[in-house]
C-alpha positions as CSV (number, residue, x, y, z in Angstrom):
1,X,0.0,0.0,0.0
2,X,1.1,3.4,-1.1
3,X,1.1,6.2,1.5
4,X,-0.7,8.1,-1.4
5,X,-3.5,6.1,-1.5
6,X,-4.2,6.9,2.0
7,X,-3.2,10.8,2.5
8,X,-2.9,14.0,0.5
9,X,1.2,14.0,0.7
10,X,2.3,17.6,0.2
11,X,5.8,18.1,-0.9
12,X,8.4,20.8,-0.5
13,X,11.3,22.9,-0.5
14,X,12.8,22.1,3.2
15,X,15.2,25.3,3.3
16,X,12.4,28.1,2.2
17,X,10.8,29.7,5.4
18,X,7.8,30.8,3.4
19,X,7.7,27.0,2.5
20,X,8.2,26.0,6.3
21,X,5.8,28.4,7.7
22,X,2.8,27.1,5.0
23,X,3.3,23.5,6.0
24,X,3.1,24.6,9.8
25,X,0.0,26.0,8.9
26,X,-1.3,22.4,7.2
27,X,-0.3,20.6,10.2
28,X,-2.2,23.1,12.7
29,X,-5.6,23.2,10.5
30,X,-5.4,19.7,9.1
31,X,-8.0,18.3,11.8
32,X,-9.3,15.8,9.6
33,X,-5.4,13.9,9.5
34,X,-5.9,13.9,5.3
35,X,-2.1,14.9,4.8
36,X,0.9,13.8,5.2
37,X,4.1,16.2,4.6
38,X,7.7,15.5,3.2
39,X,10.8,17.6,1.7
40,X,11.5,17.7,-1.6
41,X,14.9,16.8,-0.5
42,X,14.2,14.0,1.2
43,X,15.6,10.5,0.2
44,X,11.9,9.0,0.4
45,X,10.1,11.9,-1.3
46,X,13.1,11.7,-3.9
47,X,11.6,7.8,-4.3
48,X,7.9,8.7,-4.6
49,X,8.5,11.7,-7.1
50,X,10.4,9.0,-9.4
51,X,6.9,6.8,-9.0
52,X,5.4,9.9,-11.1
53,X,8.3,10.5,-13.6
54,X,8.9,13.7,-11.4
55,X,12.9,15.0,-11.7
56,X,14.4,14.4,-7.6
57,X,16.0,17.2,-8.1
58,X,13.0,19.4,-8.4
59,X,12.2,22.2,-6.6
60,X,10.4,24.9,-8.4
61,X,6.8,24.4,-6.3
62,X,5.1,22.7,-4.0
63,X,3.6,19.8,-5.4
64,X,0.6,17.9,-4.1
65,X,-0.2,14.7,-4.6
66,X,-3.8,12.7,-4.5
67,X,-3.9,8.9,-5.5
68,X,-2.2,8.9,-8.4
69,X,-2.9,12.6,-9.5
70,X,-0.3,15.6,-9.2
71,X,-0.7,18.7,-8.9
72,X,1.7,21.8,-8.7
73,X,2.1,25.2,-7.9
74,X,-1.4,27.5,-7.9
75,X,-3.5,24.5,-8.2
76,X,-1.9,22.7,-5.0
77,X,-1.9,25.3,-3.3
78,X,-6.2,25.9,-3.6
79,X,-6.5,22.1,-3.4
80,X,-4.9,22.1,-0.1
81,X,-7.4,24.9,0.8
82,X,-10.6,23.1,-0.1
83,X,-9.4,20.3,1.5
84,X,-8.3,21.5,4.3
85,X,-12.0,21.9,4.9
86,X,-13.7,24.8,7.5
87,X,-13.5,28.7,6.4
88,X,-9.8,27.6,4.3
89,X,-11.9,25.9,1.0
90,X,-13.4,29.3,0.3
91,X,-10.1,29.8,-1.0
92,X,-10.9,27.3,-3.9
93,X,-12.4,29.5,-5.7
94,X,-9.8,30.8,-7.0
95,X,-9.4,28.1,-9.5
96,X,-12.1,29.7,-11.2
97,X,-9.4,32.1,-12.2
98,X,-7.0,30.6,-15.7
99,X,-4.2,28.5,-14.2
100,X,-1.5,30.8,-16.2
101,X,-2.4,33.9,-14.5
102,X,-2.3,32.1,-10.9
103,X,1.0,30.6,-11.5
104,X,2.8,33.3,-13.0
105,X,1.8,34.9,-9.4
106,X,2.7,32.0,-7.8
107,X,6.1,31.9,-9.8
108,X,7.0,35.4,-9.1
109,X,6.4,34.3,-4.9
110,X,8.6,31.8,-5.6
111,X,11.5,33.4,-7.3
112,X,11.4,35.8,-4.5
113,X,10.8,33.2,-1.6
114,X,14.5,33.4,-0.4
115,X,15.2,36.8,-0.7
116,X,11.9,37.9,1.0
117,X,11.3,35.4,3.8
118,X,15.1,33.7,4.0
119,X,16.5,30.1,3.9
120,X,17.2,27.7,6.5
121,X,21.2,25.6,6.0
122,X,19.7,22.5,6.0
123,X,16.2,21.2,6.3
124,X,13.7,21.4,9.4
125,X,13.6,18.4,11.8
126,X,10.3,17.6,12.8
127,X,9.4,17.9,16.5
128,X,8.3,14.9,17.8
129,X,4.5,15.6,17.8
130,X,5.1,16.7,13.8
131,X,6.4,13.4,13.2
132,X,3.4,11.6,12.5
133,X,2.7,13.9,9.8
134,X,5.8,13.6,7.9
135,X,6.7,11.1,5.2
């Protein structure tokens, strides 16, 4: 059994705060325990990103995945909203919006992650009641 087919696993870039802090925020409003969380860095995650032909090496966005669906950037990010359930999928409406308009805003947050909210050396360490929610 795949740890996909049970959980929404959200993947990303370990040394961007900005990154750091939204995952935080999963793990506080996730009530309903539907994701797990990993860094992209990660020897596992590196394993489950070559299940979906996804480079190891990549780290341009966060990526979500469902089952055997991906999703990146903009759309991750609102599907982690709506499923995050409560006042947070009001949020999902912004799919309504065309994907190449949210993502070149997304793109632009995320060529300026570092420089705007910093970088950590090497990659967080869970504590030990985040564990459970990490890959």
């Amino acid at each position: 059994m795949r740890i996909q087919d049970d959980y929404n696993l959200v993947l990303f870039d370990g040394v961007c705060n900005l990154c750091n802090q939204a995952v935080d925020f999963i793990i506080r409003k996730d009530k309903r325990d539907k994701f797990k969380v990993g860094a992209l860095q990660d020897s596992e995650v590196k394993e489950i990103l070559k299940d979906y032909t996804i480079d190891e090496n990549y780290l341009d966005s966060l990526v979500l995945i469902q089952g055997d669906q991906v999703f990146y950037k903009s759309s991750a990010a609102l599907r982690i909203a709506k499923d995050l359930g409560g006042v947070w999928q009001i949020f999902y409406i912004g799919i309504l919006l065309p994907e190449a308009f949210r993502d070149n805003i997304y793109d632009w947050i995320g060529r300026n992650r570092y420089k705007w909210f910093g970088k950590k050396e090497t990659c967080r360490l869970p504590t030990s009641d985040e564990k459970k929610k990490f890959i």
